[in-house]
C-alpha positions in Angstrom: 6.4 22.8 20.0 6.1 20.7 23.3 8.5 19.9 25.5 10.8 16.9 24.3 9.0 17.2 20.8 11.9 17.0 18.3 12.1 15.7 14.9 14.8 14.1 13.3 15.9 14.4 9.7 16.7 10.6 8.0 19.9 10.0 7.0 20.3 8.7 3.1 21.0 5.6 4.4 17.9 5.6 6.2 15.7 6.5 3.2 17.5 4.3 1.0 16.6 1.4 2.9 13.0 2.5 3.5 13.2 2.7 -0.4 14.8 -1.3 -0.9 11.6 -2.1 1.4 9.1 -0.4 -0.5 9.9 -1.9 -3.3 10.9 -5.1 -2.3 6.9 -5.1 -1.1 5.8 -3.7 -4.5 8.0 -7.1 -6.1 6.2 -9.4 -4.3 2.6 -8.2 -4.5 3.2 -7.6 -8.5 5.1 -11.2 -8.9 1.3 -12.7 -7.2 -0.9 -10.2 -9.8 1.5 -12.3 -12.4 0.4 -15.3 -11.3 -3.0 -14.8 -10.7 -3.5 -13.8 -14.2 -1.9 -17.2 -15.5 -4.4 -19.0 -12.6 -7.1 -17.2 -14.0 -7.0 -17.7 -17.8 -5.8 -21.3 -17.3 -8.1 -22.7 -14.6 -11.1 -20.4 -15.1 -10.4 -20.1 -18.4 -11.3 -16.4 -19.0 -9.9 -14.6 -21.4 -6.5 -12.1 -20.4 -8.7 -9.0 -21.2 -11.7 -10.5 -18.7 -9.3 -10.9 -16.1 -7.7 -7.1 -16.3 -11.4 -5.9 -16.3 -11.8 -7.9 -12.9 -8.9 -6.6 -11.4 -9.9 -2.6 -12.2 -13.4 -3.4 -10.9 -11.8 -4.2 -7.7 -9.6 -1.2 -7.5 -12.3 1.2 -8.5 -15.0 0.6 -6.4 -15.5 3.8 -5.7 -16.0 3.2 -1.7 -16.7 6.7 -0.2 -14.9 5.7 2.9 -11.3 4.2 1.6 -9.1 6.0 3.5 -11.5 7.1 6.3 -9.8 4.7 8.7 -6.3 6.4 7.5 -7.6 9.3 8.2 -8.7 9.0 11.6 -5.4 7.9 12.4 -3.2 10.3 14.5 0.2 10.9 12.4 1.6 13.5 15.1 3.4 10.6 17.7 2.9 13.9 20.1 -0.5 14.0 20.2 -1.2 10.3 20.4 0.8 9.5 23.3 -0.4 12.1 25.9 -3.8 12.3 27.4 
């Protein structure tokens, strides 16, 4: 390892909060699928199963480069922050 490279274990209060946040984020985005679905059906006025289909179309795409950008992305703090 390089000098002044260290890592540091979380505590459980750490991760438990990381945890609340995650899932606080994952409560919000499903409460807005929710709603959508009740915008679609009643203002386009597609059907429920229409609407479900729409949604897996747009989460599998099957774009060869989802996840190139995350990738590419340094995840060693090290390494990014020197020359």
């Amino acid at each position: 390892m390089a000098a002044g490279h260290y890592q540091q274990k979380l505590s459980f209060t750490e991760k438990a909060g990381y945890g609340f946040g995650e899932a606080t984020a994952n409560f919000v985005y499903q409460t807005m699928l929710f709603f959508q679905l009740g915008f679609d059906t009643d203002v386009f006025g597609i059907t429920a199963a229409a609407a479900g289909k729409l949604g897996s179309v747009d989460a599998n795409r099957g774009d060869l480069l989802l996840g190139w950008d995350a990738d590419q992305f340094p995840t060693d703090m090290y390494s990014a922050t020197q020359p």
